[in-house]
N, C-alpha and C positions, 0 to 999 in steps of 0.2 A: 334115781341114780343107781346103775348098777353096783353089784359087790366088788369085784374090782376096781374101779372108779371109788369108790368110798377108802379102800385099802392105798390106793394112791393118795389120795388128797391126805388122806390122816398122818403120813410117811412126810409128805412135802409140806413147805413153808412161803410165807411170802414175805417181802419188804416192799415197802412204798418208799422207792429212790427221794431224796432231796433235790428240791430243785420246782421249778413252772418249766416246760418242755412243751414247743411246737414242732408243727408239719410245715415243712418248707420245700417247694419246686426251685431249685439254684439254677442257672446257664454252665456251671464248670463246675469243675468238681473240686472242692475244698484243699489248699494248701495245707492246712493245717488239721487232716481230720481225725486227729487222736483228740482233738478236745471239743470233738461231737459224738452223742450216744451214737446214732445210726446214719451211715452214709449207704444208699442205694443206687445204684446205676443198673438201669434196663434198657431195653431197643427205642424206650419212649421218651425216658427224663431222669433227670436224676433228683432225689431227695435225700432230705438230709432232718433228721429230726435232733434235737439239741436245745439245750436250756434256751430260756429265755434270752440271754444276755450277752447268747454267744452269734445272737442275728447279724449284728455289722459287719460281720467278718466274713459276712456271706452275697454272693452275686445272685441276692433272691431275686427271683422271677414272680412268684405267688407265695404268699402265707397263708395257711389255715387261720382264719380268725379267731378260733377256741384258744386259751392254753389248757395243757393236759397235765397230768399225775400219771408221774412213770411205776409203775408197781410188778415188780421183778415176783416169778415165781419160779419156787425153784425146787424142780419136778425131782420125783426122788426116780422115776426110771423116765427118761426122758426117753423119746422117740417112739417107746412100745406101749403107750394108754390111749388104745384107743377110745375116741371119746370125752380124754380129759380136759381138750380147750373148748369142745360142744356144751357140754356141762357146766364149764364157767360162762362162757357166751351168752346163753339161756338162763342161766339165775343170776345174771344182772341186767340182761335182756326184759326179764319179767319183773325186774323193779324199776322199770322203766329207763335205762342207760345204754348209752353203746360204748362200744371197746372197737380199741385196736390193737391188731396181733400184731407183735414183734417176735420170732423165736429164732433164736440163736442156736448153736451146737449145743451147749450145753443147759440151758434153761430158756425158760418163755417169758415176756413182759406184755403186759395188757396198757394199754392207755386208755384214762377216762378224763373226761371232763375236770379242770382243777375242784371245781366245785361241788363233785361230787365224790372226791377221793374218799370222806369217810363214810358215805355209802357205801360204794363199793369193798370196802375193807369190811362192814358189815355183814355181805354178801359171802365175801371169801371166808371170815368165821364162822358163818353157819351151815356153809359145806363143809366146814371140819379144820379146815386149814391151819397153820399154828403162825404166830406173824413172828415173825424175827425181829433180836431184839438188838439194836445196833450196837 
């Protein structure tokens, strides 16, 4: 890990959101989607990723059969490190896990497997990370 990279991570923090969080393919787009984390619409489909509990409210098409662990980082200069989602990709990558990127305007969330959330939080401490404390 480069010196920059190192200087970022130390700066920023993470939290592991509450909650079980799947991937969902819906037919229409959500009436109500303020009480879903992420709603996406492209040329191809829409998804909507969102608690567990918030499925029936939804005109799913496909479910990702995993549930995941939403875990918020939150980048102290967001948009100019370059590097800084490679770097986490790759040291949880190498402990065996995948991720999914979520990055918003202002910070990134990674999704992992629920089952391996305190792995992963393992991962994000020994790149230096500092975990928020709610």
């Amino acid at each position: 890990m480069n010196e920059e990279i190192q200087k970022v991570i130390k700066a920023s923090n993470f939290e592991i959101v509450q909650g079980t969080y799947v991937y969902t393919k819906v037919s229409e787009m959500p009436t109500s989607a303020e009480k879903h984390f992420m709603v996406s619409r492209d040329g191809d489909e829409i998804t909507v990723v969102t608690k567990r509990e918030n499925i029936g409210s939804l005109k799913m098409l496909e479910r990702n059969k995993d549930d995941y662990a939403l875990i918020a980082l939150n980048v102290s200069i967001p948009f100019y490190s370059v590097g800084f989602l490679a770097t986490i990709s790759g040291a949880i990558a190498k402990e065996g896990m995948n991720i999914l990127i979520i990055s918003t305007y202002s910070k990134d969330y990674i999704m992992v497997k629920k089952d391996y959330a305190d792995k992963a939080k393992g991962v994000l401490l020994g790149l230096g990370f500092a975990e928020k404390k709610g």
